[in-house]
RODO-2510 file (C-alpha; in nm, 4 decimals, decimal comma):
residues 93
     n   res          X          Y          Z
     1     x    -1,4831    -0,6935    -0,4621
     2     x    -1,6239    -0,3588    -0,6150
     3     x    -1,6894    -0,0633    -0,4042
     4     x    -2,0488    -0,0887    -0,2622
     5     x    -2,2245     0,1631    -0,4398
     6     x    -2,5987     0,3213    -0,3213
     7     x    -2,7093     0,1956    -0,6881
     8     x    -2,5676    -0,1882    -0,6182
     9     x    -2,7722    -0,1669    -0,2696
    10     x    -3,0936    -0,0898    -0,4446
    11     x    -3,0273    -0,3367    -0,7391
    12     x    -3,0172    -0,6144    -0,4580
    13     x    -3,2970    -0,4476    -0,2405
    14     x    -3,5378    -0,4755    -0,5691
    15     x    -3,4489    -0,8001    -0,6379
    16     x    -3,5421    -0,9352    -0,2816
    17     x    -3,1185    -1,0402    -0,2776
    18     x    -3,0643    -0,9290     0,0880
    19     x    -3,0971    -1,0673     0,4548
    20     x    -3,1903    -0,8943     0,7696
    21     x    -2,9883    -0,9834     1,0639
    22     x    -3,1682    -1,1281     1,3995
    23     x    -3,0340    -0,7646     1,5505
    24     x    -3,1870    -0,5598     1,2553
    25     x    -3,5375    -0,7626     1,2820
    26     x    -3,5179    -0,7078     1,6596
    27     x    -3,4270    -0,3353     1,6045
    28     x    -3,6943    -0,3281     1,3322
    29     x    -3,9247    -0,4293     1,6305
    30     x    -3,8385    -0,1998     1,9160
    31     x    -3,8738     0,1217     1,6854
    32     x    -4,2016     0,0234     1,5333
    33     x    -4,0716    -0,0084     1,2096
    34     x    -4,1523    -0,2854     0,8547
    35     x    -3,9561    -0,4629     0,6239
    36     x    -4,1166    -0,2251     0,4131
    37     x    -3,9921     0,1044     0,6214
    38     x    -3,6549    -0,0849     0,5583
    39     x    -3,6934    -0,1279     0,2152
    40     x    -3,7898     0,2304     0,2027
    41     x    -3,4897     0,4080     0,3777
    42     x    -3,2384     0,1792     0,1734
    43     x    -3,4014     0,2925    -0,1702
    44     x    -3,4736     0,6547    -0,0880
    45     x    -3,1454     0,7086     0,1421
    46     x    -2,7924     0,7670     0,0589
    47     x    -2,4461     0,6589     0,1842
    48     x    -2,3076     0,8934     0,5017
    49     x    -1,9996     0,6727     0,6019
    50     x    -1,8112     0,3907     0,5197
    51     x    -1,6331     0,1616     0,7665
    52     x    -1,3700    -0,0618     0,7959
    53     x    -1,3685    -0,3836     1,0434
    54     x    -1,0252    -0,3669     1,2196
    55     x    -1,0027    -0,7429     1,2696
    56     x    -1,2216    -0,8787     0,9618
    57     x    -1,1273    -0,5893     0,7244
    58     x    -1,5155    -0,6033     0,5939
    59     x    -1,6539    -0,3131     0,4752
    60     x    -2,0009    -0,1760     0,6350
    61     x    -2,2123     0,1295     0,4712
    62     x    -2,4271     0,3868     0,6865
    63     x    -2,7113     0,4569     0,4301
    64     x    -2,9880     0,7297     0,5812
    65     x    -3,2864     0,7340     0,4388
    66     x    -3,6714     0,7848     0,5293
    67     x    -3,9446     0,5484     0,6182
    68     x    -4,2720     0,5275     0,5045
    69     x    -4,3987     0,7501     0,7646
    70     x    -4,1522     1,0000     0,7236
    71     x    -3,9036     0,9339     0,9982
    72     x    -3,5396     0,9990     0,9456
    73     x    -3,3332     0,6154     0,9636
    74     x    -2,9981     0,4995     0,9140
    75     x    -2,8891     0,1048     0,8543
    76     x    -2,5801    -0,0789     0,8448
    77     x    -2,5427    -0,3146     0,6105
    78     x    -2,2269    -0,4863     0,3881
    79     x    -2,2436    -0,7516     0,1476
    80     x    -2,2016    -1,1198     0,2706
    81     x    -2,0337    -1,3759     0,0851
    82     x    -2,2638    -1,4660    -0,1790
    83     x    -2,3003    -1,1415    -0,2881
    84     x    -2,5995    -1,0886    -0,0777
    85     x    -2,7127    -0,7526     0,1031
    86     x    -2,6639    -0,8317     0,4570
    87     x    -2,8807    -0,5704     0,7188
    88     x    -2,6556    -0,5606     0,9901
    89     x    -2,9049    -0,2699     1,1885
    90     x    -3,1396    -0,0240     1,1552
    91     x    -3,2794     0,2448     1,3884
    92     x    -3,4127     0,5956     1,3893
    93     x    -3,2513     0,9268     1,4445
***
């Protein structure tokens, strides 16, 4: 699989080609923030850190970025099988 670059993320953000994880819509939630806001900090942001899993060997991306009010937010996301963008979290630093 290619290396997850910030461009790929934004190709699939534009084209709607991700899903946001029951945790990442409940995190969403609790810090007040839209699918939009998400949308936002994964468009505008940039890749911080890149993890391994130790037992699935998947790799995750830390992308910080801004919402549409201005706050500084980070989410985790990889892509899933199908080539979609998977939101693993999001929150606000």
């Amino acid at each position: 699989m290619p290396r997850l670059s910030i461009t790929r993320i934004r190709d699939l953000i534009r084209s709607l080609n991700y899903v946001v994880s029951l945790h990442a819509a409940e995190e969403l939630e609790d810090e007040n923030l839209t699918i939009l806001d998400l949308e936002n900090i994964l468009l505008t942001g940039r890749i911080v850190e890149r993890q391994r899993d130790r037992k699935t060997r998947e790799v995750k991306v830390l992308v910080r970025g801004h919402a549409l009010d201005g706050r500084e937010a980070e989410a985790v996301i990889k892509i899933a099988a199908a080539g979609t963008l998977y939101v693993i979290t999001v929150y606000c630093i």
